[in-house]
C-alpha positions as CSV (number, residue, x, y, z in Angstrom):
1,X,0.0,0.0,0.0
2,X,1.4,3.4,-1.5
3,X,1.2,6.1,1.5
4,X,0.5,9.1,-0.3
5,X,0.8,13.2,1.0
6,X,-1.8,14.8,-0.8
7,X,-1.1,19.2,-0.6
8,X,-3.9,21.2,-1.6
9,X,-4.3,25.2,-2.4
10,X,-4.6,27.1,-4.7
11,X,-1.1,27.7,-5.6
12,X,-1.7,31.0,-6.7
13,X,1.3,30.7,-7.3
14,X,3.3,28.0,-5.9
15,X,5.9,29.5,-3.2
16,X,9.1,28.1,-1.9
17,X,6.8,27.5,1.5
18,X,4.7,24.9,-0.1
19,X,7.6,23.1,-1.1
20,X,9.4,23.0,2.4
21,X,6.3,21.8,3.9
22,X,5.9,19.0,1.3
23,X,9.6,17.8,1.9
24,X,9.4,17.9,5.2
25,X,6.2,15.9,5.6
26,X,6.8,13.6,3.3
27,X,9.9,12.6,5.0
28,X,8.5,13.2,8.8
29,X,5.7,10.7,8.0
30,X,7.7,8.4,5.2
31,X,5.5,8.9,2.9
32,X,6.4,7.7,-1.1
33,X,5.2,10.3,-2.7
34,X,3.7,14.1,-2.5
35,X,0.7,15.3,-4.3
36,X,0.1,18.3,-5.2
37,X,-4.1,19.3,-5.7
38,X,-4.7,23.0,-7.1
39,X,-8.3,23.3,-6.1
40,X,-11.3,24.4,-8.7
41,X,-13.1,26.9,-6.4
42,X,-11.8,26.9,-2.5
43,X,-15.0,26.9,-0.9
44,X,-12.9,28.7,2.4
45,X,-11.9,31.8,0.2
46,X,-12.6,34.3,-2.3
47,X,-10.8,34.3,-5.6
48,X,-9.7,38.3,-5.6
49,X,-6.9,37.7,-8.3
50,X,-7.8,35.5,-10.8
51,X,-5.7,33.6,-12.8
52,X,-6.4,30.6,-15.2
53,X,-5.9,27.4,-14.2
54,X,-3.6,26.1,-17.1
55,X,-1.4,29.1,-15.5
56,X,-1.3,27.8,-11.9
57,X,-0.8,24.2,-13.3
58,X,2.1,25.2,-15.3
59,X,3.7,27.1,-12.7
60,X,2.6,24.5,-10.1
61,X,5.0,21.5,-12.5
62,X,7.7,24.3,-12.8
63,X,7.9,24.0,-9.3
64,X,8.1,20.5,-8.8
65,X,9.8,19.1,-11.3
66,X,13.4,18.5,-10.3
67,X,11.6,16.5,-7.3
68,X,10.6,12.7,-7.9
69,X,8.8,12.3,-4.7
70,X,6.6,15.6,-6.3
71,X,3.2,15.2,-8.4
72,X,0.9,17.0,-9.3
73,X,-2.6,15.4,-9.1
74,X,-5.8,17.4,-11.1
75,X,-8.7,15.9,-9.7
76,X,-9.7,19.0,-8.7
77,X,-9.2,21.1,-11.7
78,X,-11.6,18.5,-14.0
79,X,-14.6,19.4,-11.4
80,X,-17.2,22.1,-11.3
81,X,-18.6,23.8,-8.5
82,X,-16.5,24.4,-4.7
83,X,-13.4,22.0,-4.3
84,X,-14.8,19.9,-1.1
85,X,-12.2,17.8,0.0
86,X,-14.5,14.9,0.9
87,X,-15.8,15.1,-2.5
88,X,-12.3,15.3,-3.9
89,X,-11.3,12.4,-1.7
90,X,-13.7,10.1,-2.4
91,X,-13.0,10.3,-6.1
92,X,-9.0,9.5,-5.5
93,X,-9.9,6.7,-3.1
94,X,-12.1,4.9,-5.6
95,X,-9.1,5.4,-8.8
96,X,-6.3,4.5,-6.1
97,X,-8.0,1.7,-3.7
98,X,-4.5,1.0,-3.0
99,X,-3.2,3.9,-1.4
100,X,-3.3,5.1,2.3
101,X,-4.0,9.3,2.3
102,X,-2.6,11.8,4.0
103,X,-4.4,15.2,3.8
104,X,-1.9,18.1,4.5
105,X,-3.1,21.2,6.8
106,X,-2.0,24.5,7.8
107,X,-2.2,25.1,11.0
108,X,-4.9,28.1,10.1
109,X,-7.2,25.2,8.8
110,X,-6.8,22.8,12.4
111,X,-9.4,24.9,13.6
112,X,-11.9,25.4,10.8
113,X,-12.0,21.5,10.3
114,X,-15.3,21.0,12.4
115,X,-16.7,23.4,9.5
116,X,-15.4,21.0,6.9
117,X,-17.7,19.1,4.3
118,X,-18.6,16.2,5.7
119,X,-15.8,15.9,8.1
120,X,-16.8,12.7,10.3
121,X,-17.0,10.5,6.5
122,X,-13.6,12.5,5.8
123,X,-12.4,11.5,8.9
124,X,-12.7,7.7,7.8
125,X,-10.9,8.1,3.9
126,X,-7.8,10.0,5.8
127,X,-5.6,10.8,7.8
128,X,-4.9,14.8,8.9
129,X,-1.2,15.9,8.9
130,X,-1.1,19.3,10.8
131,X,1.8,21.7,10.2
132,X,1.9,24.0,12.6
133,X,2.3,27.5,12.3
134,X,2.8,30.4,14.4
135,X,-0.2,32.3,16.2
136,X,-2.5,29.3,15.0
137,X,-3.9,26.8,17.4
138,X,-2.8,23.0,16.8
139,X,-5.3,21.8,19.2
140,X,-8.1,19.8,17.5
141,X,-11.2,17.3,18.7
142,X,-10.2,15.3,15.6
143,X,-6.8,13.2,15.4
144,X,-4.1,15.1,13.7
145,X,-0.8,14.2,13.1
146,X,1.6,17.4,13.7
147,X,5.0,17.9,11.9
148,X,6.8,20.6,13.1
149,X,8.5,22.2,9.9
150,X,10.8,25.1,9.5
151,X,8.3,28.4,9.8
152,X,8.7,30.5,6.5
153,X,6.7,33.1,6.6
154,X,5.8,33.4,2.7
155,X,2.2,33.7,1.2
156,X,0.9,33.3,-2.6
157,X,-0.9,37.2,-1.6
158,X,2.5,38.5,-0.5
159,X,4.1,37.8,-3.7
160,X,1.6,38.6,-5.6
161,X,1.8,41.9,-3.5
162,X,5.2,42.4,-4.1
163,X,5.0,41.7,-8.1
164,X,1.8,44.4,-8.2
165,X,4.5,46.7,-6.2
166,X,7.5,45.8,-8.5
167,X,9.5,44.2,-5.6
168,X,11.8,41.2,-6.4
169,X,10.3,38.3,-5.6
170,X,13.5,36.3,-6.1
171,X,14.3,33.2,-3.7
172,X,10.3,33.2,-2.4
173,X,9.6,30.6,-5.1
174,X,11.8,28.5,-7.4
175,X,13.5,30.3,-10.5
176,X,11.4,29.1,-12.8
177,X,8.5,30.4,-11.5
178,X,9.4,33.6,-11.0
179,X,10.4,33.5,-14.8
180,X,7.2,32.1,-15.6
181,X,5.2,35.3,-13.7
182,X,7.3,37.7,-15.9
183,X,7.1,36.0,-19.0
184,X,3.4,35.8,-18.9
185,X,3.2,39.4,-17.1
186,X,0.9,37.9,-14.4
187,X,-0.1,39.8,-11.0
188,X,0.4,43.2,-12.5
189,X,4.0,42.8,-14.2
């Protein structure tokens, strides 16, 4: 049985943050692989800069390509409507019977989880991996298992911030996403 990371967001766009977490899960809980999930519509937030998603997936495989434990995974992108995990879940659990899930969390989503879609049938498809983060509880009524990663305090709205603002933006994501952003003159370039 394949233990497999599964890292969802919007990746709007994917930062050098997401990556560290990734890594460091996947080796805290030896996991085999990592898989990315850019959602359809985040049912938690409001899409204020939007971007197309063949333009978050490239950027998203930009990111992880030089990583062979790194996938991305588009079960979300080929749905319509809000990106509810359980939904989401269900579908992956029914292609890959096989594999054990592990649904990564920030530690600003530990306490919005009894909110969740169908949490309690969630509950029963996966297992939560917390990673905390400061001035967010990690205390939860559901079982969460906590990996304590290196705090990087770097948000997709930052950079996109900093690109609107003509900062550099170098080092907060891999190279060739930031070449990506320019070349396509996304977030205000």
């Amino acid at each position: 049985m394949k233990r497999i990371g599964i890292l969802g967001g919007t990746f709007n766009p994917p930062h050098t943050g997401h990556l560290v977490i990734a890594n460091e899960i996947l080796h805290a809980q030896g996991l085999d692989k990592i898989w990315f999930m850019p959602n359809q519509v985040p049912p938690h937030k409001s899409v204020t800069e939007p971007i197309s998603n063949s333009d978050r997936l490239a950027m998203l495989e930009l990111a992880i390509m030089d990583n062979p434990d790194f996938r991305v995974e588009t079960a979300e992108l080929e749905r319509t409507g809000p990106s509810y995990t359980y939904e989401t879940m269900k579908i992956l659990k029914d292609m890959y019977k096989e594999h054990e899930f592990y649904f990564i969390i920030g530690g600003d989503m530990v306490e919005y989880l009894p909110k969740w879609h169908k949490i309690e049938e969630l509950l029963k498809m996966v297992k939560f991996v917390g990673v905390s983060r400061p001035s967010y509880p990690d205390q939860s009524d559901y079982e969460i298992l906590h990996v304590e990663t290196p705090q990087m305090d770097i948000s997709s709205s930052m950079i996109r911030k900093r690109v609107k603002a003509g900062m550099s933006i170098r080092y907060l994501l891999p190279e060739p996403v930031r070449a990506y952003i320019e070349e396509h003159n996304l977030y205000g370039t």
